[in-house]
N, C-alpha and C positions, 0 to 999 in steps of 0.2 A: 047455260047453267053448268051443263058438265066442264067447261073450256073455265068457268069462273071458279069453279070448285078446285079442278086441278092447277090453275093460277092461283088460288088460297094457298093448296098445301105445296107447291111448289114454293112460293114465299115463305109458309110456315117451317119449311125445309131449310133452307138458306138461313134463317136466321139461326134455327138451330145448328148447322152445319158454322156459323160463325161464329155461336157461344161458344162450340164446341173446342173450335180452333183458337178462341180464346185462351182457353181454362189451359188449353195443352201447350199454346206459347207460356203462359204465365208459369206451367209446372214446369217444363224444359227449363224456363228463367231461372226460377226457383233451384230447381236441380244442377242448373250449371254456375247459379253462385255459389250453392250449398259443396258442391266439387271442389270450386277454386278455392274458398275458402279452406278446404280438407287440405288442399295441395298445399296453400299456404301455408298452412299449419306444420305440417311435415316438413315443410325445407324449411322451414325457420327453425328447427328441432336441433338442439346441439346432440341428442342422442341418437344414436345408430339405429335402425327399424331394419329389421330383416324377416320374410316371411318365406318359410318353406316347405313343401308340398310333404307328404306322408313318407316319401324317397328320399327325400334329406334334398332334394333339388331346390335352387332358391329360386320361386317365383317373384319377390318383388324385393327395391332395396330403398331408402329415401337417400337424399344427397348429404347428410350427416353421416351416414355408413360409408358410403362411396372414398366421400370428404377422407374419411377414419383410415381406409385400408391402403387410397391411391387408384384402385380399381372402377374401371365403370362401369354401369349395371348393365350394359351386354357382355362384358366379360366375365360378370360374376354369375350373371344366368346363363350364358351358353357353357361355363366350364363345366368339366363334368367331375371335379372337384374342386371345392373351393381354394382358387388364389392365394386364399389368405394363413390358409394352416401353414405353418411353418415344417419344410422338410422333416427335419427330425424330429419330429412330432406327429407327423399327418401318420401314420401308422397306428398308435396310441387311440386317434380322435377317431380315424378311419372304424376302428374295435370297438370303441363307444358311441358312435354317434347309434346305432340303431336301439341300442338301448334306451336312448333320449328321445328316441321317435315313434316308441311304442306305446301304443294309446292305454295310459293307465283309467283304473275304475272311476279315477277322480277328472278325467281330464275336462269336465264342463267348468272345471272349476280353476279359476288362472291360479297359476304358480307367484306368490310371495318369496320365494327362496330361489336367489341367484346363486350365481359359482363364476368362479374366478379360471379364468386361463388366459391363453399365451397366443396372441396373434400376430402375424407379419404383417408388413408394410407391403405395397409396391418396388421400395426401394432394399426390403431386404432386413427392414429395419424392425426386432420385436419389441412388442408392448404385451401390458397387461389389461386384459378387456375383464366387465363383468356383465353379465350375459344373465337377463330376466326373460324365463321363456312363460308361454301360456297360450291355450290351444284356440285355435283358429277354426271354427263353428258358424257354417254358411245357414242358410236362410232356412231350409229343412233341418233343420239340427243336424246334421253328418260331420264330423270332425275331419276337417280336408288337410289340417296342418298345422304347425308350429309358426308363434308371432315372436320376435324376440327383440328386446332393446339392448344395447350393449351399449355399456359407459366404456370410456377410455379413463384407466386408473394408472394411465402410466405417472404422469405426472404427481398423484400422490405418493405411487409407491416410491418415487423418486425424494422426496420432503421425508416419508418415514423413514428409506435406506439414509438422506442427511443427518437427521435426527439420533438414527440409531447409533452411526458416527459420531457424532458430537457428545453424544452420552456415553461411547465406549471412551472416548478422547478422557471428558471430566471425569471419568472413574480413574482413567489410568494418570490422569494429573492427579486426584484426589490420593491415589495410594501412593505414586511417587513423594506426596506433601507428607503422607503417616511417613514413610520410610526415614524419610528426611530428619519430622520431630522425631523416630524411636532412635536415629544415628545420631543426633543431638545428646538423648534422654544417655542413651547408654555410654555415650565418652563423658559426661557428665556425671553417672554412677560410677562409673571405674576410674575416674581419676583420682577418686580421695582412697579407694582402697589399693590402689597401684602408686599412690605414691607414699600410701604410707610401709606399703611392703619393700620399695625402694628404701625410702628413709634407714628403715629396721636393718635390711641389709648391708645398708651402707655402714649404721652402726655398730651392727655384729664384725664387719670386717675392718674399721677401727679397733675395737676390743680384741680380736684375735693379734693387730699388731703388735699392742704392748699387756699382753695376758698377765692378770693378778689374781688372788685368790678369788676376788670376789666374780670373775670371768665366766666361771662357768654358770654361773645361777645367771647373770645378766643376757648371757647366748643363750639358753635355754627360754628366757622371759622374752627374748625376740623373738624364737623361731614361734614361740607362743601368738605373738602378735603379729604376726607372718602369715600362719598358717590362718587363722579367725580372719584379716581382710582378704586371707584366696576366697575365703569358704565366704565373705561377703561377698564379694565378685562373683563365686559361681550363681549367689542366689540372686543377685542382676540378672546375669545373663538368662538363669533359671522362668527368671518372672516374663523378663523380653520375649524369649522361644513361647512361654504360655501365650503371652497374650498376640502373638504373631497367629497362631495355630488356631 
């Protein structure tokens, strides 16, 4: 009886010790699709993922970031500055980064507000990253670090810097066009008062050739009419300067 009894719970042992190893292959399964799928996700990711400890040290990077900089993530973990800041600059970021890493009142709560800066390539080459941070909150709630996505906005700022060209271009086409009609407009307004001051004078020195009584009221009724198309011309030119200014 005793030999059958301990042959029961030896059996009843076994089987439990199988469920057991069941349930813990199927979670392992579970757990190592639910991983690779994670993995997946990440390196399918056009955007940069970068995670770093309370020190500003980077503990993890995905191959979007890598992709991004040129660097590989044992380069970018073992440096003890990151690769990526751009010399004349790592000074700058060097003075701010602790500021960025100091646990504020809010940090349970991720950051909606990026910022904009200036990173290096591997080859030396700078871009413009924009850099979404939000804090990294392990399983006890303890804040161990900083998560961060960075876009590469080089290529827009590249489309706005064309843009903003193209727009300075058509302004400076569009004012060379006024310049053009106001130098049309105004040899168009001075030629009827410039030729008629011509005319007058040409006139007047006709009648100074063969001077008669009636000469001097007729020299006088030109310089009359001399003087009125200057004073039309200057209020041409008058209105032109207005409306330039």
């Amino acid at each position: 009886a005793l030999v059958l009894g301990l042959s029961l719970l030896l059996f009843a042992l076994v089987i439990l010790l199988a469920r057991d190893v069941g349930h813990r292959a199927r979670a392992e399964g579970a757990l190592a699709e639910a991983l690779a799928f994670r993995k997946a996700m990440e390196d399918s990711l056009i955007t940069g993922l970068r995670a770093r400890d309370l020190q500003g040290h980077i503990s993890y990077v995905n191959p979007a970031f890598c992709a991004m900089v040129g660097f590989s993530p044992e380069e970018l973990r073992e440096a003890t500055q990151p690769p990526y800041w751009p010399p004349e600059l790592a000074d700058t970021y060097r003075q701010n980064q602790p500021s960025r890493l100091t646990r504020r009142d809010d940090a349970q709560a991720p950051s909606r507000e990026g910022f904009e800066t200036l990173f290096m390539r591997k080859n030396g080459e700078r871009f413009a990253v924009m850099i979404y941070e939000a804090p990294l909150v392990d399983g006890q709630g303890q804040h161990t670090g900083w998560m961060s996505a960075v876009l590469d906005i080089s290529a827009q700022r590249r489309v706005e810097e064309l843009s903003r060209q193209q727009q300075e271009r058509l302004q400076a086409s569009a004012r060379l066009a006024t310049i053009g009609e106001m130098a049309s407009l105004l040899s168009h307004e001075l030629n009827q008062p410039l030729a008629a001051i011509a005319s007058y004078a040409s006139g007047s020195l006709n009648l100074m050739d063969a001077p008669d009584a009636e000469t001097p009221a007729l020299l006088r009724q030109a310089m009359q009419r001399i003087a009125e198309q200057a004073e039309r011309a200057g209020r041409v030119i008058k209105s032109v300067h207005d409306f330039v200014r």
